[in-house]
N, CA, C and O of each residue as an XYZ file, in Angstrom:
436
protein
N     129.672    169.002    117.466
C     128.752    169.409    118.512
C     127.334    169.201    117.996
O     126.797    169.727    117.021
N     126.877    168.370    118.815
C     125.415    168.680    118.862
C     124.216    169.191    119.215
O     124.404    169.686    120.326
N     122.430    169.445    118.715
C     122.223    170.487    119.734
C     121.344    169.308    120.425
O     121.116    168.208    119.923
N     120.967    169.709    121.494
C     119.709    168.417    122.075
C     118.666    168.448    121.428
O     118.005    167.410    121.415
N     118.111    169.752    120.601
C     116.690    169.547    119.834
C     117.036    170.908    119.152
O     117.574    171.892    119.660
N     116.523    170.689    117.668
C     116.429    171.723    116.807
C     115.219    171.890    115.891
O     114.830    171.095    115.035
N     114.683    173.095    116.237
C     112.995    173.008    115.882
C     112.811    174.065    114.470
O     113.568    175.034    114.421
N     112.066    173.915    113.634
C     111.568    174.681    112.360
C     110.703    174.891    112.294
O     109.745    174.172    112.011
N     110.769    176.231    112.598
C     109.471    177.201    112.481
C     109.050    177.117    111.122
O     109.858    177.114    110.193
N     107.431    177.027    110.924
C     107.070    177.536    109.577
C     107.702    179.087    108.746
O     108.195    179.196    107.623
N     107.468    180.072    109.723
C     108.230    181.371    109.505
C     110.227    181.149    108.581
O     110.931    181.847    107.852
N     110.309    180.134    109.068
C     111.692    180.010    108.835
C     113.136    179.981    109.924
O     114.360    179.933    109.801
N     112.310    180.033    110.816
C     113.155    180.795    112.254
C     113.810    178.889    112.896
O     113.035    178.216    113.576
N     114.651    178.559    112.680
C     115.382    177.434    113.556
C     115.505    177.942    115.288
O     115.943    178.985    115.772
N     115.083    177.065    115.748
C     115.264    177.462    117.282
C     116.281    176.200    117.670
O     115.730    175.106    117.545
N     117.607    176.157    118.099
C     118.666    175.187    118.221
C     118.028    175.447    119.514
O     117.513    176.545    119.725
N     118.024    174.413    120.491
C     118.167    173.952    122.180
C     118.910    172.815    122.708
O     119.109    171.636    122.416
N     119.303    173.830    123.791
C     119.895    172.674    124.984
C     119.082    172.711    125.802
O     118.491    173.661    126.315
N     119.000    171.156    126.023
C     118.096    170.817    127.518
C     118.756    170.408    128.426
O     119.713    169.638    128.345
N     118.059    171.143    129.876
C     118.803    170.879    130.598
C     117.498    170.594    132.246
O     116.301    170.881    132.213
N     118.118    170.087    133.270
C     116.779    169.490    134.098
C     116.339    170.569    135.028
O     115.220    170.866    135.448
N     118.034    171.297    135.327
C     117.886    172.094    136.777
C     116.945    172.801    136.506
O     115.995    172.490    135.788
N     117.177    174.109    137.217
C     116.325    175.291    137.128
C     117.696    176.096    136.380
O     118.914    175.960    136.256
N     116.586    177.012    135.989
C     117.202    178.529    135.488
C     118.688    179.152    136.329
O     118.877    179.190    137.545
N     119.447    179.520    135.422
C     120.480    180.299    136.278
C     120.984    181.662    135.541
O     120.862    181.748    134.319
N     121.459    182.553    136.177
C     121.796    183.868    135.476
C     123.309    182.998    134.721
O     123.737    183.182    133.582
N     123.664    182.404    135.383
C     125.312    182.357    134.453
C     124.955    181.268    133.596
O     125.969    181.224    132.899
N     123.867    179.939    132.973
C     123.993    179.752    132.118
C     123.719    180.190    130.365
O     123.879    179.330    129.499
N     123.417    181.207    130.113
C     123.768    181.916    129.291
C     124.568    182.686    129.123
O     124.367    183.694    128.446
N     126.023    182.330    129.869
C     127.143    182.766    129.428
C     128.009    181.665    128.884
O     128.880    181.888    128.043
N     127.775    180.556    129.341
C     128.943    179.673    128.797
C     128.388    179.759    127.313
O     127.317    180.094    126.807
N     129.916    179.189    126.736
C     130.643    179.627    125.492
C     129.761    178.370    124.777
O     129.494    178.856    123.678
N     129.394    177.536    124.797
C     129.040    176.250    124.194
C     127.831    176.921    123.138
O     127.515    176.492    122.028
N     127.263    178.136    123.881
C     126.321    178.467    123.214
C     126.353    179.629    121.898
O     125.383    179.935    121.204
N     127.965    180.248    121.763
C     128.516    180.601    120.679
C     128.240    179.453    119.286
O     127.601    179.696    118.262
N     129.047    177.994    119.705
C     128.979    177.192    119.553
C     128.119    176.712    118.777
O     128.406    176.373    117.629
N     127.059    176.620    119.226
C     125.591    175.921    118.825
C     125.341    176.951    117.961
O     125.166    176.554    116.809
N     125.245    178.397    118.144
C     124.697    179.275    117.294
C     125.480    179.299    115.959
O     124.825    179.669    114.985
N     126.647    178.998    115.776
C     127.691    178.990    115.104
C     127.574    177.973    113.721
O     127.590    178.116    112.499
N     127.445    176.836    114.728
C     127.272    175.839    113.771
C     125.569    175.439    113.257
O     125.409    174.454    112.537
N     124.451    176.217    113.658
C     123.141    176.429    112.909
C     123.235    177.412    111.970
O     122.549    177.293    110.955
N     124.064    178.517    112.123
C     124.221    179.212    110.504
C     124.746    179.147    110.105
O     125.009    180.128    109.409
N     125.946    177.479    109.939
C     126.955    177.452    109.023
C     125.289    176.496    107.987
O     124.905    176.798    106.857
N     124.646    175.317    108.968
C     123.654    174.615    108.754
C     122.763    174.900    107.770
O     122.600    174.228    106.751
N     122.069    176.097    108.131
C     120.963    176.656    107.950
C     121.743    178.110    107.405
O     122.168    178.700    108.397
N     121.964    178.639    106.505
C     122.577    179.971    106.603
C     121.799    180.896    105.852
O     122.229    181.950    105.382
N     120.730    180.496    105.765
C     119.450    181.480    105.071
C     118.186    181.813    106.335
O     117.367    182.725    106.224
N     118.236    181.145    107.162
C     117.451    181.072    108.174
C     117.697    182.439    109.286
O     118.571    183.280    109.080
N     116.767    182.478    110.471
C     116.885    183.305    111.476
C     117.272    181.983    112.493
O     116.587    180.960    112.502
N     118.357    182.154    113.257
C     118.432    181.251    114.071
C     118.363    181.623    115.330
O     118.997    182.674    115.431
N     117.723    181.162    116.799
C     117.574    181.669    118.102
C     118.027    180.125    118.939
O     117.656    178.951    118.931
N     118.938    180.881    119.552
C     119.244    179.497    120.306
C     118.854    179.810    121.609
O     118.859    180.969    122.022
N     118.385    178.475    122.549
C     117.831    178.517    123.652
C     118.078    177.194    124.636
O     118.007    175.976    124.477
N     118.377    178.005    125.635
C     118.152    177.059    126.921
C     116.666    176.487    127.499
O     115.831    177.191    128.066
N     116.562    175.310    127.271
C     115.056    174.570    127.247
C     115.392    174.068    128.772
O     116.437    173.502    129.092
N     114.534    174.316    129.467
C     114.436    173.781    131.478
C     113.025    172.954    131.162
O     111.948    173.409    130.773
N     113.447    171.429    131.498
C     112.695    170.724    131.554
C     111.577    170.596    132.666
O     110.418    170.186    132.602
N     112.584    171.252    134.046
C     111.494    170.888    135.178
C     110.482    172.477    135.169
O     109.684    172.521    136.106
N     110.472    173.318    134.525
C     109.494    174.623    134.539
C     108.958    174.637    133.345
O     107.964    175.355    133.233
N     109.464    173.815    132.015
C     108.852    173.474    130.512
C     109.442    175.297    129.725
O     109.109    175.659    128.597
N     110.174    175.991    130.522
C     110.525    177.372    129.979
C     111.516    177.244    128.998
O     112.378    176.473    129.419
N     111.798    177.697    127.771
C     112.969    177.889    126.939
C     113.015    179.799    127.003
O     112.110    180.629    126.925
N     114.728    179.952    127.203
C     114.786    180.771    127.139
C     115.853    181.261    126.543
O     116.923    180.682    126.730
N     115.814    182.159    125.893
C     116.900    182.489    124.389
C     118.209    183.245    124.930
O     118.113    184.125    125.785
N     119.341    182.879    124.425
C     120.303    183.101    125.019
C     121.084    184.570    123.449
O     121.666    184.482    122.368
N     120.664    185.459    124.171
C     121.783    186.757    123.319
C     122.951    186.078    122.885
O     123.758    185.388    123.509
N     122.864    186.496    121.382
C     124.118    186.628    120.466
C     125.431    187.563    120.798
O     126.569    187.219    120.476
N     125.128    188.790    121.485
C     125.977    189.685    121.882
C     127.115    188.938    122.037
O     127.924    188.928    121.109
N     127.346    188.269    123.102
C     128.738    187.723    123.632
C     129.290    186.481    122.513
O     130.161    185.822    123.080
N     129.103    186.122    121.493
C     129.120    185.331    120.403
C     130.981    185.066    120.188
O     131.751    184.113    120.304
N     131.056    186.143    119.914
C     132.466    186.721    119.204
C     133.508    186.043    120.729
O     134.491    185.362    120.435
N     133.327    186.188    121.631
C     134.163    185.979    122.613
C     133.757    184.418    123.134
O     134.710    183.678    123.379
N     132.159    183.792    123.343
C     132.300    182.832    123.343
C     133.286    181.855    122.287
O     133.808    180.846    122.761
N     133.389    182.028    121.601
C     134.096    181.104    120.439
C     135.463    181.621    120.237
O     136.172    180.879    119.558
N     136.042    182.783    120.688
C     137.485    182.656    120.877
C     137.834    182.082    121.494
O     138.938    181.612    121.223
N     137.038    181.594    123.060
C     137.895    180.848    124.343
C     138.009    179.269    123.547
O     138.808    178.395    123.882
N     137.037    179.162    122.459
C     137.040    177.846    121.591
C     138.493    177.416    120.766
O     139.207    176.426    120.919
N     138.637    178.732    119.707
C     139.656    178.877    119.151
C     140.925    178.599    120.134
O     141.520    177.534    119.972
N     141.442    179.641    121.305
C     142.315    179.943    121.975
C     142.844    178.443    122.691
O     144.024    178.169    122.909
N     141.736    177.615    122.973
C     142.099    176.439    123.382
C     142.455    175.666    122.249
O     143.431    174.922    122.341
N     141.779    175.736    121.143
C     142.271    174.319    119.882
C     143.775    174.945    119.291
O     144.301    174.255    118.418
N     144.321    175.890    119.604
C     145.572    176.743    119.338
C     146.626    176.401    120.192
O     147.791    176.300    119.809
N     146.262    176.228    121.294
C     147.046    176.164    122.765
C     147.177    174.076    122.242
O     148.247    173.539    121.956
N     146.048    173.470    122.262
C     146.371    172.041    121.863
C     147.405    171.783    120.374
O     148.242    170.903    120.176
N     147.001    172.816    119.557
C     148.304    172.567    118.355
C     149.046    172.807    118.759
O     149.867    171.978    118.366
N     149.688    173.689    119.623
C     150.744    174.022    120.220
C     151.619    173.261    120.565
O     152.790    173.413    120.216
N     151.011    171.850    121.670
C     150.985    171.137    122.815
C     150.820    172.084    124.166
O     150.875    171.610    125.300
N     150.671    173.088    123.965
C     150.150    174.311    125.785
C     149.065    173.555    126.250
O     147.868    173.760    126.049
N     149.685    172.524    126.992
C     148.504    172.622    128.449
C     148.273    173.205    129.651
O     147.823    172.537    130.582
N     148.509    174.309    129.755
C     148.181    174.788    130.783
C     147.770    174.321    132.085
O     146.564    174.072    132.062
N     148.359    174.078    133.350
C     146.805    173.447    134.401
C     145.949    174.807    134.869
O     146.351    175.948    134.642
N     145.181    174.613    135.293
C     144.245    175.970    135.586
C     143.075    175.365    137.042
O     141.941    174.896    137.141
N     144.336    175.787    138.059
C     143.404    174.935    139.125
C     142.526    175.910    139.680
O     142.592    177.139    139.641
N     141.528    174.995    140.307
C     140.646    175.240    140.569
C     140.284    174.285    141.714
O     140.320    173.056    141.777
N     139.955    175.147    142.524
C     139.720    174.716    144.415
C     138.452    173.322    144.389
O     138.512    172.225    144.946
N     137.350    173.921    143.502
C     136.462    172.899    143.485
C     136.496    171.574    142.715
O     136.316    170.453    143.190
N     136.748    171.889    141.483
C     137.081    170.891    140.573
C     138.448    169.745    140.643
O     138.576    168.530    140.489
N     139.099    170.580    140.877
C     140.791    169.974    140.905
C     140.502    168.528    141.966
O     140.757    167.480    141.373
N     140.074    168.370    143.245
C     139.829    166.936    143.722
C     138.947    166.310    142.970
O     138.402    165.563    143.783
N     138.488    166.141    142.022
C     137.466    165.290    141.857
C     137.658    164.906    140.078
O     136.990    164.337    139.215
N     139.064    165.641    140.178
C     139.514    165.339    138.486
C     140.202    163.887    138.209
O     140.948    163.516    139.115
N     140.068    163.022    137.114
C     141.132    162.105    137.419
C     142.604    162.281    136.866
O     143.418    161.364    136.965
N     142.935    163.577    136.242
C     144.280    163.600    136.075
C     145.022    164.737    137.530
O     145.947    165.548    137.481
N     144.055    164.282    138.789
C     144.197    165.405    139.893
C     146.129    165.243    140.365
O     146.959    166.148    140.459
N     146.297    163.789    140.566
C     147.854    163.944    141.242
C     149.030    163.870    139.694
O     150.169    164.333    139.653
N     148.428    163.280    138.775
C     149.187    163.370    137.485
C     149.364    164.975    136.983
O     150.400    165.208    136.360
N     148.701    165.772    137.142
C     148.515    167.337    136.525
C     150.065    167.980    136.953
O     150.953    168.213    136.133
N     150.166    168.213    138.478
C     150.878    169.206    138.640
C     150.640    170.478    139.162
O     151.449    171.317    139.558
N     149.065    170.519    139.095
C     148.863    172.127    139.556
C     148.597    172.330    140.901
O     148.434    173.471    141.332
């Protein structure tokens, strides 16, 4: 995983970002990607303060996404690379997504 930009503060403070074009949303600082990113800047950097952030290109705002949910973002990580050793594929349909997938009539769900 990569981050889209990772900045060094003189202080010492790494700021990992994803950029992204839309606008702001309350639910993107929940997806798990951002366990992720935080995860792999203090395996990186593991003396550092690290703040990871959602960078919105069209308002120029970065805005820092809480560590709190950390622990659970990165189980749904684990839980899936577990389920693939397994071979568990699960389908997990979904009304919106499911037409516009290309394994939509191959799946089953």
């Amino acid at each position: 995983l990569t981050p889209d930009r990772v900045l060094m503060r003189p202080d010492g403070t790494v700021r990992v970002q994803r950029i992204l074009t839309g606008r702001e949303s309350e639910s993107e600082p929940r997806k798990p990607i951002y366990g992720l990113l935080r995860r792999g800047a203090q395996q990186r950097y593991p003396d550092a303060n690290v703040v990871v952030e959602t960078s919105y290109l069209a308002t120029g705002n970065a805005v820092s996404v809480s560590e709190k949910k950390d622990t659970d973002r990165i189980r749904e990580y684990e839980d899936a690379i577990k389920a693939i050793e397994l071979g568990v594929f699960t389908p997990l349909p979904d009304g919106q997504k499911c037409p516009t997938c290309p394994f939509y009539f191959a799946c089953g769900a």
